[in-house]
C-alpha positions as CSV (number, residue, x, y, z in Angstrom):
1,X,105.3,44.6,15.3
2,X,107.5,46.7,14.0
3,X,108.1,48.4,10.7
4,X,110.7,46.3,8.9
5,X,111.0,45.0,5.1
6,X,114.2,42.6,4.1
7,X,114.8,42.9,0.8
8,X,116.2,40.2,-1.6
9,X,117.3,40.4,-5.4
10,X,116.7,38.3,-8.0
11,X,117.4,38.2,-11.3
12,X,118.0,41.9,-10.9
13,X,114.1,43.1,-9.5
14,X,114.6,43.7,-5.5
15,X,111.9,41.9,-3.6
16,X,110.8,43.6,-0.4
17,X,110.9,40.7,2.2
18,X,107.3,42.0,4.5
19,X,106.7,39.8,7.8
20,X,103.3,41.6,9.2
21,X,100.2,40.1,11.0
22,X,99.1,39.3,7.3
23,X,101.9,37.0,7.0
24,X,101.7,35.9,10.3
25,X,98.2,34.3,9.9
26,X,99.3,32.8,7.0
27,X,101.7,30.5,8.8
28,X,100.0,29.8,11.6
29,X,96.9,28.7,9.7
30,X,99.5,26.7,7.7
31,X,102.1,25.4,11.0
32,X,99.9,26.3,13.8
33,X,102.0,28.4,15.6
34,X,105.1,30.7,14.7
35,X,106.9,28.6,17.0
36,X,106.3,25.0,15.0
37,X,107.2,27.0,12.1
38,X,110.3,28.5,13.3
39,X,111.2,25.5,14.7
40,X,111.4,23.7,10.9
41,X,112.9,26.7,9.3
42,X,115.5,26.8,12.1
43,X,116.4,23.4,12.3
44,X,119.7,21.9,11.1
45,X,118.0,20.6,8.5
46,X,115.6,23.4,7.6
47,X,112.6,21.9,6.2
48,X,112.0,23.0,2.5
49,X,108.4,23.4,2.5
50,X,108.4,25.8,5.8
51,X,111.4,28.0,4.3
52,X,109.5,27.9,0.9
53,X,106.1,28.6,2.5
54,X,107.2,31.7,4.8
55,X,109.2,32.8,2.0
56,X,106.5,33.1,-0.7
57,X,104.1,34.7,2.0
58,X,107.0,37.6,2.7
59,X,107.4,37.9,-1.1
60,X,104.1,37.8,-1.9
61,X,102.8,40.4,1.0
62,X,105.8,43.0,-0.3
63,X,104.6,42.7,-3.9
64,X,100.8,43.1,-2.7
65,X,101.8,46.4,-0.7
66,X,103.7,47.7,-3.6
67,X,100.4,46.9,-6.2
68,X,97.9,48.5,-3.6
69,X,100.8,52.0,-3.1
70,X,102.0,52.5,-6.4
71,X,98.7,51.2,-8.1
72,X,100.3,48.7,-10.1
73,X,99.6,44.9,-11.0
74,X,102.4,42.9,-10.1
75,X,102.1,39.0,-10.2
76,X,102.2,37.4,-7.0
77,X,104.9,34.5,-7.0
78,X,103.9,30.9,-7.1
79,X,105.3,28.9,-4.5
80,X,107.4,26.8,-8.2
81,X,108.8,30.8,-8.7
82,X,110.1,30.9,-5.2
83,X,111.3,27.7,-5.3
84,X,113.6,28.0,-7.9
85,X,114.4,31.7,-7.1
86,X,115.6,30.1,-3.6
87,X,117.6,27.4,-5.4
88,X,119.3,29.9,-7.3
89,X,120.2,32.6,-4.7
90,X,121.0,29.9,-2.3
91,X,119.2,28.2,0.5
92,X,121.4,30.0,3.6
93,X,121.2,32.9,1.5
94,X,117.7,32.9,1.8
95,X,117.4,31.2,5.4
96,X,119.2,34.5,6.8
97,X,117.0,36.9,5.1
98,X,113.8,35.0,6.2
99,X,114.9,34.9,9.6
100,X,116.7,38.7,9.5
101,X,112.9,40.0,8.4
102,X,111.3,38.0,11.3
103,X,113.5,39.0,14.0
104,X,113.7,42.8,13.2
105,X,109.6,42.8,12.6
106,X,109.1,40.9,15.9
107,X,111.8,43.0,18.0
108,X,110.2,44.4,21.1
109,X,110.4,48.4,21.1
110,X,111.9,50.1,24.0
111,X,110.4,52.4,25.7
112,X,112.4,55.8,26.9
113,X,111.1,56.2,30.3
């Protein structure tokens, strides 16, 4: 995996988007696999609870990073919180940045020979 954060703002406070192993076993404990989870956030119809779900776990992991570097005490978001912050910055708005964060994280490095 590779070191990448998205970053969304809302209600002017930036949110680092992280999508780490953390994260990962989130969702698959949740979906299963990445795969049945990227399938429903993918779809033409992305399903609400996936998006929300992954989203809260990116949020949430960011916030937790930022607690444990900066020694602060941040409130992780509720799943509510990210629901309405997602209804407010706009579901393809957020769709992109999800899927931006997960691509980038899970590009494959190359190696110079």
């Amino acid at each position: 995996m590779k070191d990448f954060n998205g970053e969304i703002e809302y209600k002017g406070i930036k949110y680092k988007l992280v999508f780490n192993f953390n994260v990962m076993e989130k969702i698959q404990e949740e979906y299963g696999t990445l795969d049945e989870w990227g399938r429903l956030t993918d779809a033409e119809e992305p399903n609400a609870k996936a998006v929300i779900f992954g989203f809260t776990e990116m949020i949430n992991e960011g916030i937790d990073i930022a607690n444990e570097e900066n020694g602060t005490d941040t409130k992780l978001m509720t799943f509510k919180q990210v629901g309405r912050m997602i209804s407010e910055i706009g579901f393809n708005n957020v769709v992109s940045s999800l899927n931006t964060t997960v691509v980038e994280s899970t590009k494959s490095e190359e190696k110079n020979a």
